[in-house]
SEMARFI-809573 format. One record per residue (C-alpha): x, y, z. Coordinates in steps of 0.2 Angstrom, whole numbers, plus 2048, in hexadecimal, padded with zeros to 3 digits. Example, Ala and Ser with C-alpha at 12.3 -4.5 7.8 and 13.67 -1.06 7.14 Angstrom:
2
83E7EA827
8447FB824
***
This chain:
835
C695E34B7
C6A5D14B2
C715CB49E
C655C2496
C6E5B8487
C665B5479
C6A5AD467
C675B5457
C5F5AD44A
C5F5AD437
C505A842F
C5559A426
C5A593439
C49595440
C4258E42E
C4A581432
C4657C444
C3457F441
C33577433
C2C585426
C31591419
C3A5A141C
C2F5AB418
C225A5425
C2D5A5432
C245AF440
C355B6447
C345C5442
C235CC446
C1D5DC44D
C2A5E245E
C195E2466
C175D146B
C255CF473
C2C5D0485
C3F5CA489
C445D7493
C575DE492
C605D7482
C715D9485
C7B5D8473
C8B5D147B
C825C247E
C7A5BE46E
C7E5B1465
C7B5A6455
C73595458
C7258744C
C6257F442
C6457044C
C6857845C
C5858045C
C51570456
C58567465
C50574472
C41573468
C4255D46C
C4856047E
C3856D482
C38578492
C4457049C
C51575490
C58585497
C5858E488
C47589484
C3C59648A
C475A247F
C4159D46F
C30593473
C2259747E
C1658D48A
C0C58647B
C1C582472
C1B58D464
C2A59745F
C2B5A9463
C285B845B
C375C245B
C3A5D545B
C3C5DE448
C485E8452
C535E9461
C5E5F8469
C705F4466
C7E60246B
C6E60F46C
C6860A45A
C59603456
C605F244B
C545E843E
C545D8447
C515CC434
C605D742D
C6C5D543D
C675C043D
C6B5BD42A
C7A5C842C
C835BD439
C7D5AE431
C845B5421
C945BC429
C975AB435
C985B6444
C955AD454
C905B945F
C8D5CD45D
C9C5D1463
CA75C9454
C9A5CF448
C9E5E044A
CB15DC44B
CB05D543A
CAB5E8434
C985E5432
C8D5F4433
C7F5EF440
C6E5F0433
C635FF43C
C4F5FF43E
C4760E437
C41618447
C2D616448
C1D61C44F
C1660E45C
C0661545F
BFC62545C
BEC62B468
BE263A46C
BE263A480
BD764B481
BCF653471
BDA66046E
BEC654473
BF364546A
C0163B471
C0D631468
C1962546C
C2A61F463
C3260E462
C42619465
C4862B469
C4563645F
C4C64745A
C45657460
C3765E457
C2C66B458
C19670454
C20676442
C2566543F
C1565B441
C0665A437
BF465243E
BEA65342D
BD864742A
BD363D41D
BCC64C412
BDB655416
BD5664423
BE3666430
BE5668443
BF2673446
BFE66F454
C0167E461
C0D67646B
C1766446E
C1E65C47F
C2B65047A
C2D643488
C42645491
C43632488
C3F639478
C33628474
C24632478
C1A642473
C0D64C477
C0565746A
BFA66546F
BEC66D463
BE567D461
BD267445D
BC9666461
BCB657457
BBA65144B
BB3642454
BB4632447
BC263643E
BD062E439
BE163B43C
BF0639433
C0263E43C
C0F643433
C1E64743D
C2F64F438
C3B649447
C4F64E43F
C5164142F
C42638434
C3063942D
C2662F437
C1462D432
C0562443C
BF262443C
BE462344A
BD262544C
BC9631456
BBB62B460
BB363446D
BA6628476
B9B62F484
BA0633495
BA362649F
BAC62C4AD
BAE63E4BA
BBC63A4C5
BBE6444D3
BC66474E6
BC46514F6
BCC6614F2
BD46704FD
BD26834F6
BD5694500
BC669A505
BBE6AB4FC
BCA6A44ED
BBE69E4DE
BC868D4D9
BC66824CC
BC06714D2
BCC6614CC
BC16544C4
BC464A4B3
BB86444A7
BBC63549B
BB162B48E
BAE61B48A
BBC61B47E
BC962148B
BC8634486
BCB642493
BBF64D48C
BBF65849E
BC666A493
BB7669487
BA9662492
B9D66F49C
B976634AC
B8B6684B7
B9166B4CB
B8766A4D8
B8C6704E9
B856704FA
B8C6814FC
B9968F4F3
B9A6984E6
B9A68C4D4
B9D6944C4
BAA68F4B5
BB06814BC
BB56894CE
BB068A4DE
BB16974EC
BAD6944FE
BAE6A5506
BB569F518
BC2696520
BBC684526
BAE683518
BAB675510
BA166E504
B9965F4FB
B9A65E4EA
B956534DA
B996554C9
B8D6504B9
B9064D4A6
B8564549C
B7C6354A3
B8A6344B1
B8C63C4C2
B9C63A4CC
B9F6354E1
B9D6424EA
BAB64B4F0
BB06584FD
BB866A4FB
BBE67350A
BC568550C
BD5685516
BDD696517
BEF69750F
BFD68F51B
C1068C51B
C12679518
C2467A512
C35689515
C3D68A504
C4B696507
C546A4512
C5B6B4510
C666C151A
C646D4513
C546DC510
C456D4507
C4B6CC4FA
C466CC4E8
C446B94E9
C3E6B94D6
C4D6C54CF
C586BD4C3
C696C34C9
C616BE4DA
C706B94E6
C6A6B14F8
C786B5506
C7B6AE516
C876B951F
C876C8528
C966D152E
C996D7540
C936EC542
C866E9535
C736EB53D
C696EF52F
C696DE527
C596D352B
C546C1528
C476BE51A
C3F6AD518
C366A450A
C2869750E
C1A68E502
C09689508
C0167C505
BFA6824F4
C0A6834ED
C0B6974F1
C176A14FB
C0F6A250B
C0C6B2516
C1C6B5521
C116BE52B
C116B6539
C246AE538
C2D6AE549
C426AE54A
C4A6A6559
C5E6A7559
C64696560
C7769D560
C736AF569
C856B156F
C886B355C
C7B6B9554
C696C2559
C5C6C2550
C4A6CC555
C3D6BF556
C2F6C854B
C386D353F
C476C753C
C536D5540
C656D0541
C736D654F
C836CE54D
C8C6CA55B
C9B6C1558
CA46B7549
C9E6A5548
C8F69D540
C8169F549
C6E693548
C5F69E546
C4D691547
C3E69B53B
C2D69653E
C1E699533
C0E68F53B
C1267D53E
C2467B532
C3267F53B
C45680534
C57685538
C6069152F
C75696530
C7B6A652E
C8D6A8531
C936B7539
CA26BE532
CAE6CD536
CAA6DD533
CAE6E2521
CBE6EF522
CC96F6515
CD36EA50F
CDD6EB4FE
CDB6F64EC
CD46F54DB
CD66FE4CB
CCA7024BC
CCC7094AD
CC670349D
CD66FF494
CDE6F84A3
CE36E54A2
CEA6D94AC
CF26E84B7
CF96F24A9
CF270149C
CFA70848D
CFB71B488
D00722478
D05735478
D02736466
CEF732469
CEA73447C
CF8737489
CEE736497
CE172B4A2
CD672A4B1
CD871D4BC
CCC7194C9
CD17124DC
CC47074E4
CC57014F6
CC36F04FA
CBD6E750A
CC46D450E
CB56CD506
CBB6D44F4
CAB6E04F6
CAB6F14F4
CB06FB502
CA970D505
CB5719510
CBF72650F
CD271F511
CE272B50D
CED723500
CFD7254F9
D007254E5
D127214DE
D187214CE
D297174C9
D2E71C4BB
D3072A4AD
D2272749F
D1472D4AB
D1073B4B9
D007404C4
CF774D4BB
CF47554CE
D057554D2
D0174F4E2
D0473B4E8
CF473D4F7
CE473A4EF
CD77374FE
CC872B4F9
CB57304F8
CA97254FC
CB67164F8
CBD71D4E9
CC77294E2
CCF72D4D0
CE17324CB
CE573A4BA
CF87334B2
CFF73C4A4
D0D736497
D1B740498
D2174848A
D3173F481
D2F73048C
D2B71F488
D2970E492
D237074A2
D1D7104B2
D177094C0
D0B7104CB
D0670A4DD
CFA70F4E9
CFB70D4FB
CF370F50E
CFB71A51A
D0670C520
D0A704510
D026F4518
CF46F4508
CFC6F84F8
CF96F34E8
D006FA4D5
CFF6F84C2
D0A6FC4B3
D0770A4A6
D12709496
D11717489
D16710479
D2171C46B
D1971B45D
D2371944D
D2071E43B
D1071B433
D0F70A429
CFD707427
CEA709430
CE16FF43D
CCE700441
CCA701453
CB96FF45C
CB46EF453
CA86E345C
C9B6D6459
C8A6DC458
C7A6D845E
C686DE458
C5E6D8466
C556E446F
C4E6DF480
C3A6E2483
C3C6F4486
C436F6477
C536FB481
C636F8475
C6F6FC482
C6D6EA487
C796E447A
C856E946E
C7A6EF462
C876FE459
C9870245A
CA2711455
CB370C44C
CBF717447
CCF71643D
CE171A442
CF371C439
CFD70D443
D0F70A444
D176F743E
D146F344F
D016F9451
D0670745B
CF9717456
D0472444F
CF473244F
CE5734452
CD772E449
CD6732435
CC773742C
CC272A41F
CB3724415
CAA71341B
CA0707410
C9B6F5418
C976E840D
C8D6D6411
C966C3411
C906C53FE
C986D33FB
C8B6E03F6
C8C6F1401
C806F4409
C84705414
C91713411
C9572241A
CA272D40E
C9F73F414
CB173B41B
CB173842F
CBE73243C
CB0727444
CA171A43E
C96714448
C8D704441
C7D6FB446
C6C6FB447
C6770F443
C7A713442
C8371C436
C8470B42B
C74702431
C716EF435
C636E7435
C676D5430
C706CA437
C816C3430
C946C742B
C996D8424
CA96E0420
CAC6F1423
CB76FA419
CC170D41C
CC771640E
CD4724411
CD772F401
CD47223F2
CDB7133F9
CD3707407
CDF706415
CD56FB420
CC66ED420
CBD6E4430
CB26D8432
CA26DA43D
C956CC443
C876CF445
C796C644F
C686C5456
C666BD468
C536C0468
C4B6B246B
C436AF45C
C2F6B0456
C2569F453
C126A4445
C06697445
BF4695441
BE868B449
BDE68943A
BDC688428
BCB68C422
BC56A0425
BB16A3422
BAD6B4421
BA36C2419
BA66D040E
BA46DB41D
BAF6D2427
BC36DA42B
BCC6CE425
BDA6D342F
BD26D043E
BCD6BE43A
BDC6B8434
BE66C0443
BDA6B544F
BE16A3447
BF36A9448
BFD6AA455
C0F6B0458
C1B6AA464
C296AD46E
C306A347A
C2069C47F
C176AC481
C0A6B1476
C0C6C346C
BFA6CA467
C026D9461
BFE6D744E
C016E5441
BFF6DE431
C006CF426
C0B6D0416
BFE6C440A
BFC6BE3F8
BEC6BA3F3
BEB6AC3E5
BD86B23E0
BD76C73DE
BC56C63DB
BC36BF3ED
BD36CA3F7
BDC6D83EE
BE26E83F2
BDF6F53E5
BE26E53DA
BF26E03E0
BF36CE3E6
C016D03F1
BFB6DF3FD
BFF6E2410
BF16DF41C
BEB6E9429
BDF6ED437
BD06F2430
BD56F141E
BC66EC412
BD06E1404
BC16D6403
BB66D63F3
BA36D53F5
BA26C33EB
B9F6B33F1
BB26A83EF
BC06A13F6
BD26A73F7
BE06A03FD
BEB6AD406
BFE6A8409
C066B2417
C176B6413
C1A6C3422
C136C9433
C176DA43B
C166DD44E
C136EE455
C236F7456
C296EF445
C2E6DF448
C2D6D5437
C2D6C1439
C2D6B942A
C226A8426
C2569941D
C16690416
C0769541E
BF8697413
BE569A418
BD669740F
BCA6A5410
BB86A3409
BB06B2408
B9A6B2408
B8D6BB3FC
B856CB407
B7D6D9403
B7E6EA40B
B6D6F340E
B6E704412
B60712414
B5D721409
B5073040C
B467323FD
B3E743403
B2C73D407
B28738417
B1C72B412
B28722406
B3A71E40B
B477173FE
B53706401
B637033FA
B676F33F8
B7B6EE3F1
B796DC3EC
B8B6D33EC
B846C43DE
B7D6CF3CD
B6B6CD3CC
B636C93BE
B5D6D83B1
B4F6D03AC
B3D6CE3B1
B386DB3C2
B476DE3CE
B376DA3DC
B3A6C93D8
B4B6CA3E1
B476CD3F3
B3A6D03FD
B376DB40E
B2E6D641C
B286DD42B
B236D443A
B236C7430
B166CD424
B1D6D2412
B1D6E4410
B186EB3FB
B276EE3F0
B216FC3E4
B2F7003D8
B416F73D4
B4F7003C9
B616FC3C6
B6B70B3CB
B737153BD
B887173BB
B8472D3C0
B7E7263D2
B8C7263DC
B957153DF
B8A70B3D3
B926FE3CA
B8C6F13BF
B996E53BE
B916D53C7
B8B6E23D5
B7B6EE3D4
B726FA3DD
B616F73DF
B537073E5
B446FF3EC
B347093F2
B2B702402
B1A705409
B116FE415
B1D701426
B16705437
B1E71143F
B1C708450
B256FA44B
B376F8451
B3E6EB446
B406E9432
B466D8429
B4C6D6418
B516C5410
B556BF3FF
B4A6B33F3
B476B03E1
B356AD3E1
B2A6BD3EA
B206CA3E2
B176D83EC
B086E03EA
B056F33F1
B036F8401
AFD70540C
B0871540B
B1271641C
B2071D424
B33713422
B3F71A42F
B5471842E
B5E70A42C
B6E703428
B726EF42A
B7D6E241F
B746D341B
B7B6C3414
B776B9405
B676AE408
B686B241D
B5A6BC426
B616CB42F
B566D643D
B5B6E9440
B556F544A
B4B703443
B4E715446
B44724445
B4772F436
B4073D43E
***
């Protein structure tokens, strides 16, 4: 990469040369309309009025000319700000600074001490590229944010919530994702909250028509309906392909959603796509059944678990072992694993190794490394698989779970006695299963075999021995175990430790803690409990008995307590559902008390590796009815995360209500919400409904910070039949939600129709407070009388209006219904027989 000097200028130096005052100097004008390429600081220096002057004179063969003047001989505009030492540095602040300071390049400028002036990081251009995605770019890089940090809000403040953001490896670019579609002509404001910097910007939203379907030949597997690449953009540059419905037409195939499904290998089709006014080229799909286009990776054992986590690949194979066979991994060309169906083996080093052409089997032959060729189809590759000797008993291992770096510790006084386990090993540091006689020696007096005996034979590869403190001794034993000929032999030490007079208490069983608990709900994942006890110890740590009963109380970093156990016990065990439970994360002290006095404290940590939960909405505004659950719609606008994958397992909402008459619970304006929970009342109003909590199945409480809906709910009114005893006169009890007037006839109120003909309404009273569930506190109950139904007809409409009166009707029979109508909206039900 070439330097490119160039010279910084104050603005009293370009004033100068150009003859105007500072402060119409054009030097510092938008970044935008400028292009110099790599500005190298080192390089920069200061450059004198009538230096620049001089240029100016000389014109374009003046080598510096084309620096700061351009064809037409007018001065340049230069950048507001340039990247020096990975900061973004105010170009007008830098160039009166040197001039101020006397610096003559960049270099002494910073020598002298100066703080290079920095540019506020800012947004260069905001668009929406698909209706439901708007992508941003940075004059810099910014810090990582996510979809809580951004805010996409119009002019009359509605919002479009983000569901997800893709920031660019660069950090000078974004892409935000929506949940809905942006309003066409209307001017979004951007807000967004990247570490220490707000950065704010603005763009219009156009949608234009479709201008464009751009498409290419395609290949699909046949009898596989596929969705058909194409892309539809308008005449404002908008991808608008997710939200626009096209027409296909094919000359063959199935066609439906957006895919295609050409039943047979070899098919192919011609296809076109329409959108409004514009039809594209025409384009071919072909069915081509799936094959292996590349070998991804090789495996000797049997069929591997290619997706496992803890999945190990190997490439070796010992000499005696038959059973192993060669598993390979190939992709088609759809990006798929292909079949291995038809995969062929050929050992190219059959002195070495053979391998069985169709099943892949391997026979070992001889060490060495032998070449093996695989063949799916027309991809061909050359695998190694090194042969090595046959696996054999080969050295000893020990485990016990206090044994460290070769050497275990007893103590009489507590437990005297321990239970070593003898593993074989082969030369590969493996595991070896045999049966091998060994030989157990003990040197020293502080330790014996519990057996008496020093031959111990090994069981499928291993084999315990139990060693005993001996009573009055003290120190180091070592014990060694051997083959038959000494010619494998490995030892460690054993030290029983004398325990001395008591001098004070130790807590033992002490760990970190972690609450998580994996999918299945399976705490045996992590260290979610541990049982601690308390022992009388020696000056030296040593236990001098077993462990002493004593009461437990653990306290928080604030130190409230917060669990006890006092019924007096040698043991605790503290945790989530413990004897001392934990269910918040944090630093606690656990505290023994033996008698009166505390003899011992520890602190626990306590953690939570769950990843953790992400609540959003992807709207604001909630219109509704009274009949509506409102649990049901407000769990359809929010969504709960966790690492990427939706949870739809919603329990309840913990919400405060700012309007009771709209949402309450008994009254109460903070109330949990559940599935089919009716805290709507039947008014017509709005509410707004903050969401403090949400509560998966199982439990799980995620608290939420700030997120608040707007619930409108509708005037209805419920309808419901009642049999008045006469079969030519039915009764209709209608609950209005707005309080109808009590004056004038109650006929006036509403009128019933059927098949569109208005039906009479002979009598209308207000219900009285002995009639069961009648209230009138802005909401009556109305008994009306019909006449004039045909029992033939299937279908009864009743509406609202201010203005009808009915005269009498033929008497005729009303069957059963039941239906909620809402205010001013014509509702149909079905009609059923009575009888």
């Amino acid at each position: 990469m070439s330097k490119v000097p160039y010279k910084v200028l104050s603005t009293g130096a370009l004033a100068a040369a150009l003859s105007v005052s500072a402060v119409s100097v054009p030097a510092f004008a938008n970044a935008a309309d400028v292009s110099y390429g790599d500005v190298h600081f080192d390089e920069l220096e200061a450059i004198s009025n009538s230096e620049l002057a001089n240029i100016k004179s000389i014109g374009s063969s003046h080598s510096d000319y084309s620096t700061y003047f351009n064809d037409e001989g007018n001065f340049k505009k230069l950048p507001t700000s340039v990247e020096v030492n990975n900061k973004n540095v105010d170009y007008n602040a830098l160039a009166d600074k040197m001039s101020a300071s006397g610096a003559k390049n960049i270099n002494e400028f910073i020598e002298q001490g100066n703080e290079l002036p920095t540019s506020e990081l800012q947004v260069e251009s905001v668009s929406a590229i698909t209706p439901t995605s708007v992508e941003v770019t940075f004059d810099g890089e910014v810090a990582d944010f996510d979809r809580n940090d951004v805010t996409v809000a119009a002019g009359n403040g509605d919002r479009e919530f983000v569901s997800s953001v893709e920031l660019a490896e660069d950090g000078q670019s974004a892409t935000l994702n929506l949940y809905n579609e942006l309003t066409d002509e209307t001017t979004y404001d951007v807000t967004i909250n990247a570490g220490e910097e707000t950065l704010t910007d603005s763009f219009d939203y156009l949608v234009g028509d479709i201008a464009e379907i751009s498409v290419q030949d395609q290949v699909i597997k046949p009898g596989q309906a596929t969705e058909i690449d194409y892309t539809i953009t308008t005449t404002t540059g908008l991808d608008v392909t997710e939200v626009t419905e096209p027409t296909i037409n094919t000359t063959t195939g199935t066609v439906a959603n957006g895919t295609i499904k050409l039943p047979n290998n070899g098919d192919t089709a011609f296809v076109t796509i329409s959108a409004g006014e514009v039809t594209s080229d025409r384009f071919t799909v072909t069915a081509n059944a799936s094959e292996a286009t590349e070998f991804s990776a090789y495996n000797v054992g049997n069929v591997a678990d290619w997706g496992a986590e803890d999945f190990e690949v190997d490439h070796d194979i010992a000499i005696g072992d038959s059973s192993q066979e060669l598993d390979v991994q190939f992709f088609d060309q759809y990006g798929e694993k292909a079949s291995n169906s038809n995969v062929t083996y050929e050992s190219l080093t059959p002195s070495v190794l053979i391998v069985d052409e169709t099943s892949g089997q391997l026979t070992p032959r001889a060490e060495g490394t032998a070449d093996v060729r695989v063949t799916n189809g027309d991809v061909s590759e050359i695998v190694t698989i090194e042969v090595v000797a046959a696996a054999e008993f080969a050295g000893l291992a020990f485990d016990h779970n206090n044994l460290e770096d070769g050497s275990l510790t007893l103590n009489s006084a507590v437990d005297g006695s321990a239970d070593v386990t003898v593993q074989l090993q082969d030369q590969y540091d493996d595991d070896f299963s045999g049966s091998e006689p060994l030989t157990v020696e003990v040197a020293g007096d502080s330790i014996e075999l519990a057996s008496g005996s020093s031959e111990i034979t090994t069981t499928s590869g291993t084999e315990d021995i139990t060693l005993n403190a001996v009573d009055g001794e003290f120190g180091t034993s070592t014990v060694t175990v051997s083959n038959d000929d000494g010619s494998i032999s490995k030892s460690f030490e054993v030290n029983v430790v004398e325990a001395g007079t008591i001098t004070g208490y130790s807590l033992e069983g002490v760990q970190e803690l972690d609450l998580y608990a994996n999918d299945d709900n399976d705490k045996n994942t992590t260290n979610h409990e541990t049982t601690v006890k308390v022992f009388p110890v020696d000056k030296n740590g040593v236990k001098v008995a077993g462990a002493t009963e004593a009461d437990w109380k653990l306290y928080d970093e604030d130190g409230n307590q917060v669990g006890s156990k006092v019924s007096g016990s040698a043991s605790v065990t503290v945790g989530e559902g413990s004897n001392i439970d934990i269910t918040k994360t944090g630093t606690y002290t656990l505290e023994a008390t033996v008698g009166s006095l505390v003899v011992a404290t520890e602190t626990i940590e306590v953690a939570n590796t769950e990843a953790p939960f992400e609540v959003s909405q992807t709207q604001s505004d909630l219109e509704l009815n009274s009949q509506d659950d409102l649990f049901t719609k407000i769990k359809e606008i929010i969504e709960v995360t966790q690492d990427g994958e939706v949870k739809d397992n919603i329990q309840s909402f913990d919400v405060i209500s700012n309007n009771k008459s709209v949402a309450n619970d008994g009254g109460a304006t903070s109330f949990t919400l559940q599935s089919d929970e009716d805290v709507l009342e039947v008014v017509g109003g709005s509410a707004t409904l903050t969401i403090e909590k949400v509560t998966l199945n199982g439990g799980k409480e995620i608290a939420v910070d700030d997120l608040r809906i707007t619930t409108t709910v509708n005037s209805s009114v419920s309808a419901t039949h009642t049999a008045a005893g006469d079969d030519n006169v039915d009764k209709i009890d209608l609950t209005f939600t707005e309080e109808v007037s009590e004056t004038g006839d109650l006929a006036d109120q509403f009128k019933v129709t059927l098949g569109g003909e208005p039906l009479s309404v002979t009598n209308a009273t207000y219900g009285t407070e002995d009639e069961a569930g009648v209230a009138f506190n802005g909401t009556s109950t109305v008994s009306v009388y019909v006449y004039g139904y045909d029992e033939g007809q299937e279908e009864l409409t009743i509406d609202f209006t201010n203005n009808n009166y009915f005269s009498y009707g033929d008497s005729n029979h009303v069957d059963a219904f039941s239906v909620n109508i809402d205010t001013e909206e014509e509702v149909t039900v079905d009609v059923y027989d009575a009888e």
